[in-house]
C-alpha positions in Angstrom: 0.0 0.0 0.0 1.4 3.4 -1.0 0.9 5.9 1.6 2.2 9.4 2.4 3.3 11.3 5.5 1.7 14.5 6.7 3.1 16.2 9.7 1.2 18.6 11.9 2.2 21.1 14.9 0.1 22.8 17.9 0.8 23.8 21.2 -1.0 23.0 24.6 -1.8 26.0 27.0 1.6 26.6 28.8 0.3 25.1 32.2 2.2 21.8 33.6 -0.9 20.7 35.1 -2.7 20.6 31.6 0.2 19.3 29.6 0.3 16.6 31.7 -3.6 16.1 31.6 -3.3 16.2 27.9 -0.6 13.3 28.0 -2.8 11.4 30.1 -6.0 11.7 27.7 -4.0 10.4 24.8 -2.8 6.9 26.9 -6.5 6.5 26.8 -7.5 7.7 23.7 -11.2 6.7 23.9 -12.1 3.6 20.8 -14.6 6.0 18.8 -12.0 8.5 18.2 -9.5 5.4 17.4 -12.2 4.6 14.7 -12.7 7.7 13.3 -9.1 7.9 12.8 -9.0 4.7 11.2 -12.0 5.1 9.1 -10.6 8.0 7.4 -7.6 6.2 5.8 -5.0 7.2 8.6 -2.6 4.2 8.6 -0.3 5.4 12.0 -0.8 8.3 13.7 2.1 9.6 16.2 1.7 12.9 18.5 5.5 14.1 20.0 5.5 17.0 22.9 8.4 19.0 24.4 7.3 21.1 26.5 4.1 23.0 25.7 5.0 22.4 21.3 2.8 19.4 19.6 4.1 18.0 16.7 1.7 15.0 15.0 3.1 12.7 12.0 0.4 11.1 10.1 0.9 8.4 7.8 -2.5 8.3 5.1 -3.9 6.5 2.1 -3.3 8.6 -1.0 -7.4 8.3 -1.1 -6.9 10.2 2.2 -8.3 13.8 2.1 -8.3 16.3 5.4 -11.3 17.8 4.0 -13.1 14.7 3.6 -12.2 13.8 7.2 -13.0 16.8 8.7 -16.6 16.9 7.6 -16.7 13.5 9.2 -15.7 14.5 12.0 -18.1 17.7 12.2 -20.8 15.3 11.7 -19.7 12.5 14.7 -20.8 13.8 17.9 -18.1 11.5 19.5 -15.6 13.4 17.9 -16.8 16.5 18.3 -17.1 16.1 22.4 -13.3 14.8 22.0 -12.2 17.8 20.1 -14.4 20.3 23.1 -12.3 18.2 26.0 -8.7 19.0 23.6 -9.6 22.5 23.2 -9.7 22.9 27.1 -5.9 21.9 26.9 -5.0 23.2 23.5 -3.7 26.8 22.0 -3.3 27.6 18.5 -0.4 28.6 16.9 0.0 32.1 15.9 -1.3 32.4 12.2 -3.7 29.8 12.1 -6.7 30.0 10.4 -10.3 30.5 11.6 -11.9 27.4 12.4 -8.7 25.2 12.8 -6.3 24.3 15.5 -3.3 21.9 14.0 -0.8 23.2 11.3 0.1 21.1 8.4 3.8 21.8 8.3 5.7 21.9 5.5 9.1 19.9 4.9 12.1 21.7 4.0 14.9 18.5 4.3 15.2 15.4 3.8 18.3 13.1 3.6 
């Protein structure tokens, strides 16, 4: 299967207490929103913190499409109360655009 990688950043409110909550959530990442990740053609999924900086490597189908998953995901209640409890914890970065909270970076090297 041919896949490609996409690679995200965000950072959490810069509060030790809710960092740490944050890590916690995601060592219990609750099945529906294991699903829905799974469902949308996301083959591994990996989510790296140092200190309050998120960055989230995605490895997707080439049928995979963000837009595609995020009306899904509008339209899954489950999801949706996920995303609520995350944005508690969560900050955008400065620059993002309305209605979004993760990046999609852009790589500049590769060896």
């Amino acid at each position: 299967m041919i896949t490609k990688r996409l690679c995200f950043a965000l950072d959490l409110k810069n509060d030790p207490k809710l960092i740490q909550g944050y890590i916690e959530h995601h060592q219990k990442v609750w099945p529906e929103i294991l699903d829905s990740i799974k469902d949308a053609g996301i083959i591994n999924m990996e989510i790296y913190n140092v200190s309050n900086r998120l960055f989230m490597v995605m490895e997707v189908t080439n049928e995979f499409s963000l837009k595609t998953k995020g009306e899904k995901d509008r339209n899954n209640t489950k999801v949706q109360e996920w995303e609520n409890l995350m944005d508690t914890f969560q900050q955008k970065l400065p620059g993002t655009p309305k209605g979004e909270k993760w990046v999609q970076m852009t790589r500049i090297f590769k060896l």
